[in-house]
C-alpha positions as YAML, in Angstrom:
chain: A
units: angstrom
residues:
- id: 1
  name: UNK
  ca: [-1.92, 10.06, 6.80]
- id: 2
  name: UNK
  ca: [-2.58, 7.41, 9.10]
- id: 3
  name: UNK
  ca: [-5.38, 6.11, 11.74]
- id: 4
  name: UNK
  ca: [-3.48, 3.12, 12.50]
- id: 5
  name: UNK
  ca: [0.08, 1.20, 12.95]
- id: 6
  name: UNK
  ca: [1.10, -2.47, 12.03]
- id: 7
  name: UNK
  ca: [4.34, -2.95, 13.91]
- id: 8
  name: UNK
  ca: [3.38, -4.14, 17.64]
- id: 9
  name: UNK
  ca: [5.10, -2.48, 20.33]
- id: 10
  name: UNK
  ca: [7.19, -5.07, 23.29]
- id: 11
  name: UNK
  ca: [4.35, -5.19, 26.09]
- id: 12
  name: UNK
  ca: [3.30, -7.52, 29.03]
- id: 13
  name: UNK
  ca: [0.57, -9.38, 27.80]
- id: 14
  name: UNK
  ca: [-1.19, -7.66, 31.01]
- id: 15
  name: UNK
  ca: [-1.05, -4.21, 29.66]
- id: 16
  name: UNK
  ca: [-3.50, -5.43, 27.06]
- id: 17
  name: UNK
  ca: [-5.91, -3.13, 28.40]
- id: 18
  name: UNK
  ca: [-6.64, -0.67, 31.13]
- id: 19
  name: UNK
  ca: [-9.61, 0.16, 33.54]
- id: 20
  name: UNK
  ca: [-11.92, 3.12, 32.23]
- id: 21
  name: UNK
  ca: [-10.86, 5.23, 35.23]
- id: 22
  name: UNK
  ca: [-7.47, 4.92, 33.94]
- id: 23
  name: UNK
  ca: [-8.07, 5.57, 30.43]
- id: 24
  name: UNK
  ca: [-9.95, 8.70, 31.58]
- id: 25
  name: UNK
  ca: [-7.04, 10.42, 33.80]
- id: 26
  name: UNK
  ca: [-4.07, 8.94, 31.51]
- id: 27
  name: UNK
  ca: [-4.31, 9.61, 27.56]
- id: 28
  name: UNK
  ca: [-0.92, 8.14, 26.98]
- id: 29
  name: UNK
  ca: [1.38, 6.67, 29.12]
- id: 30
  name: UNK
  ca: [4.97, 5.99, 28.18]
- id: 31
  name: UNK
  ca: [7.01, 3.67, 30.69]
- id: 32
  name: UNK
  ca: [10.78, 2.57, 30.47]
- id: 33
  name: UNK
  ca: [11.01, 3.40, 26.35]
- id: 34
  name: UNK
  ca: [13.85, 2.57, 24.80]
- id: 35
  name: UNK
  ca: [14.65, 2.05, 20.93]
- id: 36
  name: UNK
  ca: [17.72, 1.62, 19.96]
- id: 37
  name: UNK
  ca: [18.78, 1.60, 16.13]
- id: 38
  name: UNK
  ca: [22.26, -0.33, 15.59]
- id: 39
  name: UNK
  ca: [24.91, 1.67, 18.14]
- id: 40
  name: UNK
  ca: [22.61, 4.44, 18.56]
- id: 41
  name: UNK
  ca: [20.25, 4.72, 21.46]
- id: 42
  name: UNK
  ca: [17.50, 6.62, 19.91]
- id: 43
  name: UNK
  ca: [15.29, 7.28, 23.14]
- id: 44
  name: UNK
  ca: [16.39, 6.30, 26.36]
- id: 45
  name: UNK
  ca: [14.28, 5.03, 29.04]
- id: 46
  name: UNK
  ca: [11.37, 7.46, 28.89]
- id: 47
  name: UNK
  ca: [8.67, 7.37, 30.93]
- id: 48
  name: UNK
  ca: [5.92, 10.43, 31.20]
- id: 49
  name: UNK
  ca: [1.82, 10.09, 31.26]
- id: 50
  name: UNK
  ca: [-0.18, 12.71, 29.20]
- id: 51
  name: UNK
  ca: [-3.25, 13.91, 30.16]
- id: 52
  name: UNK
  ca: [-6.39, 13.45, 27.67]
- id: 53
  name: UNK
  ca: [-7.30, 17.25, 26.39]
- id: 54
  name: UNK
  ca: [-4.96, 19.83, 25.55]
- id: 55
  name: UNK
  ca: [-2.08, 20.54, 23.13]
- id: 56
  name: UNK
  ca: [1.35, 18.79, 24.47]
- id: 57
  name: UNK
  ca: [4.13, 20.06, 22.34]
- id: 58
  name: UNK
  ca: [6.86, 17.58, 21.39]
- id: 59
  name: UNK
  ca: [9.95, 19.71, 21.09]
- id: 60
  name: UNK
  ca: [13.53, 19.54, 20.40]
- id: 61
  name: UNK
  ca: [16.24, 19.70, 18.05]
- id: 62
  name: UNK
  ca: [16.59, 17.73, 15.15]
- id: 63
  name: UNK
  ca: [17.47, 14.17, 15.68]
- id: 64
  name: UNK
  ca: [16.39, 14.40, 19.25]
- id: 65
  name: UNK
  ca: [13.99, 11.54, 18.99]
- id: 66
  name: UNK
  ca: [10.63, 13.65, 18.71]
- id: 67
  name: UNK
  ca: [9.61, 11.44, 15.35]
- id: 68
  name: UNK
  ca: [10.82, 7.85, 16.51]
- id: 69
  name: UNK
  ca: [8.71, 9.34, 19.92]
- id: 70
  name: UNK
  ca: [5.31, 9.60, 18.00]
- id: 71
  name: UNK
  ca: [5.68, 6.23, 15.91]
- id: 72
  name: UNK
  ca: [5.85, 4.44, 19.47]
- id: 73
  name: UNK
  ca: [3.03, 6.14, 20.31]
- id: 74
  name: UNK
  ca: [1.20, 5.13, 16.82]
- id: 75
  name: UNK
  ca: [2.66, 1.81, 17.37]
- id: 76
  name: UNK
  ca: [4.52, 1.96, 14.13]
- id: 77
  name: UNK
  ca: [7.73, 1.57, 15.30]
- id: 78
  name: UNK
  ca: [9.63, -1.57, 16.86]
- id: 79
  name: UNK
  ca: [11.17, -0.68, 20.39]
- id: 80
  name: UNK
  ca: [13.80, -2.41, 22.04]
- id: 81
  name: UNK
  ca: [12.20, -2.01, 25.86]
- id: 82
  name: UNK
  ca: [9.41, -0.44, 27.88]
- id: 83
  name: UNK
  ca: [5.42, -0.12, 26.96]
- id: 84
  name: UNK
  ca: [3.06, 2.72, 25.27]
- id: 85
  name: UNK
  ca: [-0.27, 2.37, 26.47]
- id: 86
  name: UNK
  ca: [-2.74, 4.96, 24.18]
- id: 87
  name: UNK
  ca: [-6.33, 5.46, 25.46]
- id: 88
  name: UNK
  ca: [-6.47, 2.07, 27.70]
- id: 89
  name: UNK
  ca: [-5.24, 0.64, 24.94]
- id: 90
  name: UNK
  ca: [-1.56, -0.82, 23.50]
- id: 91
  name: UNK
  ca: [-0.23, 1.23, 21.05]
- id: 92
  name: UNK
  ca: [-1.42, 0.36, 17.62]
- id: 93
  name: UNK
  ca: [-3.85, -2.50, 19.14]
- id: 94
  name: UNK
  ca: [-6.97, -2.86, 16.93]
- id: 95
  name: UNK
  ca: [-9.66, -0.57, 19.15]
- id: 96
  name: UNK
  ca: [-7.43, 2.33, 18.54]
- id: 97
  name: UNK
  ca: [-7.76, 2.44, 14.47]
- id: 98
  name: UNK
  ca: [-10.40, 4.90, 14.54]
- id: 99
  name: UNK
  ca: [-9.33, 6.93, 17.52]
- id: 100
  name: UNK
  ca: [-5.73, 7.62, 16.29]
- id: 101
  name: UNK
  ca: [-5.33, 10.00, 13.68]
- id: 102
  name: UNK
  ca: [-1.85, 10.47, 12.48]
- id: 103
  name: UNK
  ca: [-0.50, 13.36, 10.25]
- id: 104
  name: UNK
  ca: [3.10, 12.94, 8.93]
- id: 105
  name: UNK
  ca: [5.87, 15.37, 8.22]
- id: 106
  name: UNK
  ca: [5.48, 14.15, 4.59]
- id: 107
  name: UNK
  ca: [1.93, 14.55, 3.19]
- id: 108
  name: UNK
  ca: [0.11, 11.64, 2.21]
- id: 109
  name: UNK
  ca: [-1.85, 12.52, -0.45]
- id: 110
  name: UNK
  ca: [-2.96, 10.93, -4.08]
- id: 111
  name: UNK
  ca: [-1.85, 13.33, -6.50]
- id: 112
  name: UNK
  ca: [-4.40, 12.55, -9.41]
- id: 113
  name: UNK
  ca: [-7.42, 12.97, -6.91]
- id: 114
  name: UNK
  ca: [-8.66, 16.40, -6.10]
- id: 115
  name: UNK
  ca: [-8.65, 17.50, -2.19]
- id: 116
  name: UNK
  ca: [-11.96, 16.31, -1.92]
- id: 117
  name: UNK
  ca: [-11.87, 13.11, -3.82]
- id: 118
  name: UNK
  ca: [-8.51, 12.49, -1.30]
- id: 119
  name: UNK
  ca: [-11.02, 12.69, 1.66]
- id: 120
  name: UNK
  ca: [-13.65, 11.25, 0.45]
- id: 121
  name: UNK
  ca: [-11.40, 7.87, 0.07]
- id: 122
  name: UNK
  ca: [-10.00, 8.03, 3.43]
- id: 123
  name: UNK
  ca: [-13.00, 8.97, 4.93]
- id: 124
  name: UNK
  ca: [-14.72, 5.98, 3.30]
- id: 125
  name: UNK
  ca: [-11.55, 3.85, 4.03]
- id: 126
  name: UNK
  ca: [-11.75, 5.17, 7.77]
- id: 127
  name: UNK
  ca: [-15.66, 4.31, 7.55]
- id: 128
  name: UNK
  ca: [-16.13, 8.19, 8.66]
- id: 129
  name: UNK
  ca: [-19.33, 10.28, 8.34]
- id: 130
  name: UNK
  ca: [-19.60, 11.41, 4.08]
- id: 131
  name: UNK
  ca: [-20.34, 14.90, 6.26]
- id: 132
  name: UNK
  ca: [-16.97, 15.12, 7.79]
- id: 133
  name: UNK
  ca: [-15.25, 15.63, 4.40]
- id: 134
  name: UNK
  ca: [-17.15, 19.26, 4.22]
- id: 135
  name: UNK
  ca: [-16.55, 19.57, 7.84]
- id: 136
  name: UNK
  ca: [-12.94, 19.33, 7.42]
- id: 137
  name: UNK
  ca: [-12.06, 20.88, 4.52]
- id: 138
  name: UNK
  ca: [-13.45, 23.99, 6.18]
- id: 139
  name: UNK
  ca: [-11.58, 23.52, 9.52]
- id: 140
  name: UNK
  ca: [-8.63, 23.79, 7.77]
- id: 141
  name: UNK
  ca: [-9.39, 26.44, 5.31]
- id: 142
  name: UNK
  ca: [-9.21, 24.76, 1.85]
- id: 143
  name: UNK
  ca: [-12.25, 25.54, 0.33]
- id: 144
  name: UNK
  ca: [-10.95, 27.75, -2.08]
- id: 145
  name: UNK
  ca: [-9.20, 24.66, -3.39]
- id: 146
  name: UNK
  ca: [-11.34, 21.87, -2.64]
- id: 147
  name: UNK
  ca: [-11.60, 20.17, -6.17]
- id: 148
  name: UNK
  ca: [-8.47, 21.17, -7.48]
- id: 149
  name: UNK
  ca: [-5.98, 17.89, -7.57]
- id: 150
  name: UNK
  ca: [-3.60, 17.40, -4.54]
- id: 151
  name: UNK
  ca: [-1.14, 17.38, -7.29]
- id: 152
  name: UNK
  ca: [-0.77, 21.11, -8.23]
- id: 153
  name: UNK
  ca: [-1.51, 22.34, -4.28]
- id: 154
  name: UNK
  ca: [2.10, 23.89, -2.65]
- id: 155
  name: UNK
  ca: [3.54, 21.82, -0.03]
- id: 156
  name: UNK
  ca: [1.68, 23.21, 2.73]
- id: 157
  name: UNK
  ca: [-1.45, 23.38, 1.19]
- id: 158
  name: UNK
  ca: [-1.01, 19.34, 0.64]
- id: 159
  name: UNK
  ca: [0.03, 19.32, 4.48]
- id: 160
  name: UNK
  ca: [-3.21, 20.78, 4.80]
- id: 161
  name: UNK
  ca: [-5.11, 18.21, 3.25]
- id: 162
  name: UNK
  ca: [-3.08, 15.22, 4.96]
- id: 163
  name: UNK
  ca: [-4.33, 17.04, 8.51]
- id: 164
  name: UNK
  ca: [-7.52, 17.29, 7.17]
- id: 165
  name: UNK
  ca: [-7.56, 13.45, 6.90]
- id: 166
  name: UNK
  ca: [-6.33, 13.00, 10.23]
- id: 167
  name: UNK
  ca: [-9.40, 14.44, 11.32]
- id: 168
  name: UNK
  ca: [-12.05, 12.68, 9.49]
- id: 169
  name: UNK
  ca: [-14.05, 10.89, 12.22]
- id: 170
  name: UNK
  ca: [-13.55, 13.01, 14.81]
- id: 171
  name: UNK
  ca: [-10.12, 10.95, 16.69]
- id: 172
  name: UNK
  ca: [-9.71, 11.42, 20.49]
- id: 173
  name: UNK
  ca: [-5.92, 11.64, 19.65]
- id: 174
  name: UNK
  ca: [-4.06, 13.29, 17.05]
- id: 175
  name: UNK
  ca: [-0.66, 12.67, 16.59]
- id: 176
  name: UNK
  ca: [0.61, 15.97, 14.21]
- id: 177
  name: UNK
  ca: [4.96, 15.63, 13.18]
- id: 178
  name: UNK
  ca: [5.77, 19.11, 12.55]
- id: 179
  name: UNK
  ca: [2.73, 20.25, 10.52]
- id: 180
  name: UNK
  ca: [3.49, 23.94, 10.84]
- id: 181
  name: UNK
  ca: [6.41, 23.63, 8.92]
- id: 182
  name: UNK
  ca: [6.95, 25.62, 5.33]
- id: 183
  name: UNK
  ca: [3.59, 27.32, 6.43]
- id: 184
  name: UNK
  ca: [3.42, 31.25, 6.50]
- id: 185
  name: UNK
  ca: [3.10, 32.95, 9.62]
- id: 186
  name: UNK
  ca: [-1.22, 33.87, 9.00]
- id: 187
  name: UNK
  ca: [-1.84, 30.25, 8.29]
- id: 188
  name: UNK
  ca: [0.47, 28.96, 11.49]
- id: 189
  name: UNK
  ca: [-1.51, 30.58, 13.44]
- id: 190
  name: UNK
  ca: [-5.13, 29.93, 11.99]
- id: 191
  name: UNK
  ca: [-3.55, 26.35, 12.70]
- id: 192
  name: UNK
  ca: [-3.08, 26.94, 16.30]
- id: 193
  name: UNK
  ca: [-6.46, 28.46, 16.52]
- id: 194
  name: UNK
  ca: [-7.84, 25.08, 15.12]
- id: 195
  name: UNK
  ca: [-5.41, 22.63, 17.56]
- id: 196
  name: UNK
  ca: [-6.86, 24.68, 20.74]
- id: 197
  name: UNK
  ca: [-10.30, 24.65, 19.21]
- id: 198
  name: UNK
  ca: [-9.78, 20.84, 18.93]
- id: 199
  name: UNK
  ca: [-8.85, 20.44, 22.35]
- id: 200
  name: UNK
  ca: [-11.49, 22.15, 23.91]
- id: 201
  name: UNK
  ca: [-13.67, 19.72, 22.49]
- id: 202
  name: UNK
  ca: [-11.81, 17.29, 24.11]
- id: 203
  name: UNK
  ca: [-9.25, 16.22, 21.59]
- id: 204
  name: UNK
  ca: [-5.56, 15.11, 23.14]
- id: 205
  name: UNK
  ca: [-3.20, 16.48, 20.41]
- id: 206
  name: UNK
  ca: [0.56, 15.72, 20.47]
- id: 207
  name: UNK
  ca: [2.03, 18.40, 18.01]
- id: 208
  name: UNK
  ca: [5.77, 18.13, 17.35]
- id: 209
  name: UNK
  ca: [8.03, 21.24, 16.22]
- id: 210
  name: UNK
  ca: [11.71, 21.97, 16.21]
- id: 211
  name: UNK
  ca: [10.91, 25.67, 16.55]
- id: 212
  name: UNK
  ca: [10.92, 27.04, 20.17]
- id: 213
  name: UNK
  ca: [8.70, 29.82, 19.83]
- id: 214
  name: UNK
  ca: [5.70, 26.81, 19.19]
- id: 215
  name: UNK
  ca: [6.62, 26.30, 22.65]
- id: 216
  name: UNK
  ca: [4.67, 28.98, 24.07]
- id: 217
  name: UNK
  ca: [1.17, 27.82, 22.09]
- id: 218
  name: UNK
  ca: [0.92, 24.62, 24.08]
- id: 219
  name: UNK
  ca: [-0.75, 23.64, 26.98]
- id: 220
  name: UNK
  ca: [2.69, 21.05, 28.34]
- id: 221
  name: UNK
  ca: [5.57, 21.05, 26.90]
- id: 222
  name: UNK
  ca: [8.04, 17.35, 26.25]
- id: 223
  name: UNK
  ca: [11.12, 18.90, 25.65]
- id: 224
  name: UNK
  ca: [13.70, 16.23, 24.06]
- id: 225
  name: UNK
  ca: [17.24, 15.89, 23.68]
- id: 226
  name: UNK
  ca: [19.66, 13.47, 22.31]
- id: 227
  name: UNK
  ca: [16.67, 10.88, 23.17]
- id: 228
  name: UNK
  ca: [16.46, 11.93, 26.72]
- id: 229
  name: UNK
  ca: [13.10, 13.90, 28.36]
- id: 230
  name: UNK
  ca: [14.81, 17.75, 29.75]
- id: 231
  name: UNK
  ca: [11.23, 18.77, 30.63]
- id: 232
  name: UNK
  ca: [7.42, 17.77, 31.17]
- id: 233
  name: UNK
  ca: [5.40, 20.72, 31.96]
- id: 234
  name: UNK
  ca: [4.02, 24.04, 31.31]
- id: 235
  name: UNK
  ca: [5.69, 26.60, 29.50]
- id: 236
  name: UNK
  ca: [4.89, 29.43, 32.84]
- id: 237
  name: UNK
  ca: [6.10, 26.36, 34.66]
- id: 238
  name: UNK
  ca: [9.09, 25.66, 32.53]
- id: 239
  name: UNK
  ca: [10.41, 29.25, 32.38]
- id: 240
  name: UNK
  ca: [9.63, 29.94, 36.03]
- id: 241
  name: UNK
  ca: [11.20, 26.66, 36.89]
- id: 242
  name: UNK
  ca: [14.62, 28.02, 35.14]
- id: 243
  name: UNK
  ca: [14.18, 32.05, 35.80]
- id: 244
  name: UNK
  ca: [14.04, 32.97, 32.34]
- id: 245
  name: UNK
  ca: [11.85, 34.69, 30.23]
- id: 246
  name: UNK
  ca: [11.84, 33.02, 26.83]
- id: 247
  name: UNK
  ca: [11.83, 29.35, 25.46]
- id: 248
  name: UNK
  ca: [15.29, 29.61, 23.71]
- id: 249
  name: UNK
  ca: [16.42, 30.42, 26.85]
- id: 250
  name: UNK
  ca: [14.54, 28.05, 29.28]
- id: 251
  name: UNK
  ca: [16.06, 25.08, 26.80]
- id: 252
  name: UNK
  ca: [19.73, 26.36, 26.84]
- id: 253
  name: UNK
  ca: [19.30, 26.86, 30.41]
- id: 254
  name: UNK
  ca: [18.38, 22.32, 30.56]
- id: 255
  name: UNK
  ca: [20.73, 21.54, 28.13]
- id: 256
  name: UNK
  ca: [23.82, 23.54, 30.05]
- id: 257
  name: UNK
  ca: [22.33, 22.10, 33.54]
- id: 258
  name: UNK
  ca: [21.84, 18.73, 32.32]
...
């Protein structure tokens, strides 16, 4: 779990900060990105705006970029070109620390504290409400195992928890890598319940997934591939766009066109 990044991303010392008009229409806007790691370009050249509010899904196979994607955006990761501007601001500049929140495919969590003693450090690292620790727990349905340690939870009960941090002090943005994964089909879908619930509050949430049929539970779709945007839009759009009827198919039909 993490509210903030340490690695700066290559900028113009002009994009320092933005106008409040723009940082109203524009949640996060990706121009010219490029990383490359050693002979492999990892993303190549993307450039998109999100819109603050909804759920944008950040799809693809695996190794299509979608992680190395949502570290730029933290500001976590060193690019080779291009900018990420996040909420008027530089990714991972200072002002963003406690409007970030950042859930990782690979839970965070101390094992010899109990799910609340976990969020009741980061909430006090964060310098979040006492109150949202309660708040949380419920929003993500662990009460029933609150004070046991984050040690003997299954895996996606301790994704659970590392979510559940991501969410202490309310964040305009939450960046989620593949947190439905290893989760049964009743809790993947309390999950989504929670994301839209989130959103209609006014939360921008970037939720990443491998699997297509996520696809159809977001707002706008990012399709990736081989480091490369196929797609930026709805999923009526997308399939409407490409005359089919399902996700799987919409994707094969960019990847054979492309």
């Amino acid at each position: 779990m993490s509210h903030d990044g340490n690695a700066s991303v290559s900028r113009a010392e002009n994009d320092e900060t933005r106008s409040g008009s723009d940082e109203a229409a524009v949640a996060v806007a990706v121009a010219h990105l490029r990383v490359v790691r050693g002979d492999n370009d990892v993303l190549r050249d993307l450039t998109f705006d999100i819109a603050p509010g909804g759920v944008t899904g950040v799809l693809g196979p695996s190794g299509s970029g979608k992680t190395t994607l949502l570290r730029c955006i933290l500001g976590i990761q060193i690019v080779t070109a291009g900018a990420v501007t996040v909420l008027g601001h530089p990714a991972g500049s200072r002002p963003l620390r406690s409007r970030v929140g950042y859930a990782s495919q690979a839970a965070s969590v101390y094992d010899d504290l109990s799910v609340v003693e976990n969020l009741r450090y980061f909430a006090a690292a964060l310098g979040a409400p006492a109150s949202d620790v309660e708040r949380v727990v419920t929003e993500v349905d662990l009460g029933s195992c609150a004070h046991r340690l984050a040690g003997r939870l299954s895996g996606g009960q301790r994704s659970r928890v590392s979510l559940a941090a991501a969410m202490l002090g309310t964040p305009q943005l939450l960046v989620l890598d593949e947190p439905t994964v290893g989760l049964d089909p009743v809790l993947r879908e309390d999950l989504w319940a929670l994301f839209h619930r989130l959103a209609d509050r006014g939360t921008t949430l970037l939720v990443s997934s491998h699997v297509m049929d996520e696809a159809e539970r977001c707002d706008s779709l990012l399709l990736l591939r081989e480091g490369q945007v196929l797609a930026h839009e709805s999923p009526a759009a997308l399939k409407q766009r490409t005359g089919e009827t399902s996700m799987d198919a919409a994707f094969l039909h960019l990847v054979r066109a492309a």
